[in-house]
N, C-alpha and C positions, 0 to 999 in steps of 0.2 A: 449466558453472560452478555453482557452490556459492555460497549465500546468503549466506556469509561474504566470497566473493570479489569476489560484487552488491557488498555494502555499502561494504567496501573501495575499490572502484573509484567509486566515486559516493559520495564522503566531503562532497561538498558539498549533500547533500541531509540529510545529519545532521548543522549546524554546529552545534545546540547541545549536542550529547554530545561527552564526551572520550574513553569508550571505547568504540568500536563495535563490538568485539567481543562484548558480553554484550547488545545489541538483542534483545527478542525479534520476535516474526513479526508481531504486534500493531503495535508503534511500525512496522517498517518499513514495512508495507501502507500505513501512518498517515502516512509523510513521504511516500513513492515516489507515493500516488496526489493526495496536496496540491502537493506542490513538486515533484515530476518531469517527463519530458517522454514523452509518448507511447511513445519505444523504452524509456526505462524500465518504462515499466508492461507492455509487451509482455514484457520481461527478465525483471519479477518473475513474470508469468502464466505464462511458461515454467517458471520455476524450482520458484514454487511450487503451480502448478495454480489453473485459474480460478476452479473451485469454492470453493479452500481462499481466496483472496483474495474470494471474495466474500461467504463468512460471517464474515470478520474483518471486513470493512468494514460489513454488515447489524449487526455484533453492537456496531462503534463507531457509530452511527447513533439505535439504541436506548437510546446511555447519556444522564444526566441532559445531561452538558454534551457538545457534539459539537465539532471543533475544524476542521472541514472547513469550507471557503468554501463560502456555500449555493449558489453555480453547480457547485462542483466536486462538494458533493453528489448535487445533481439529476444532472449528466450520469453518474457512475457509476452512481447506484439506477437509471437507463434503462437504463445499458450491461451493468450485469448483470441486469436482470430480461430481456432481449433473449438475453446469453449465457452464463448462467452456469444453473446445473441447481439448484442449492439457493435 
């Protein structure tokens, strides 16, 4: 399955976009690992490598404004410093 086909199928995890076709990998890491559920986030790591979701979310962590619940934060910066290589 292709990241277009993720987002597609899991249209409720992007209810404030109208086209979800032009997401980039950025916004999706950014809903899949706020509002998803656990097989989601397994889907996305599949699709798009743990590494590559865990510099997108390292890289939204460091902006001025972060949009992540501070428990959803904490438990990803554990769960990737634990599994992820970068």
């Amino acid at each position: 399955m292709g990241i277009e086909n993720f987002v597609k199928k899991r249209r409720y995890l992007f209810w404030s976009v109208k086209d979800v076709g032009q997401l980039s990998d950025s916004v999706i890491v950014e809903s899949v690992l706020q509002y998803g559920d656990f097989d989601d986030v397994r889907k996305l790591i599949a699709i798009l490598g743990r590494d590559q979701v865990a510099r997108i979310f390292r890289r939204h962590l460091r902006q001025r404004r972060v949009n992540y619940d501070p428990r959803i934060a904490h438990y990803f910066t554990l769960f990737f410093r634990q599994h992820a290589k970068t």
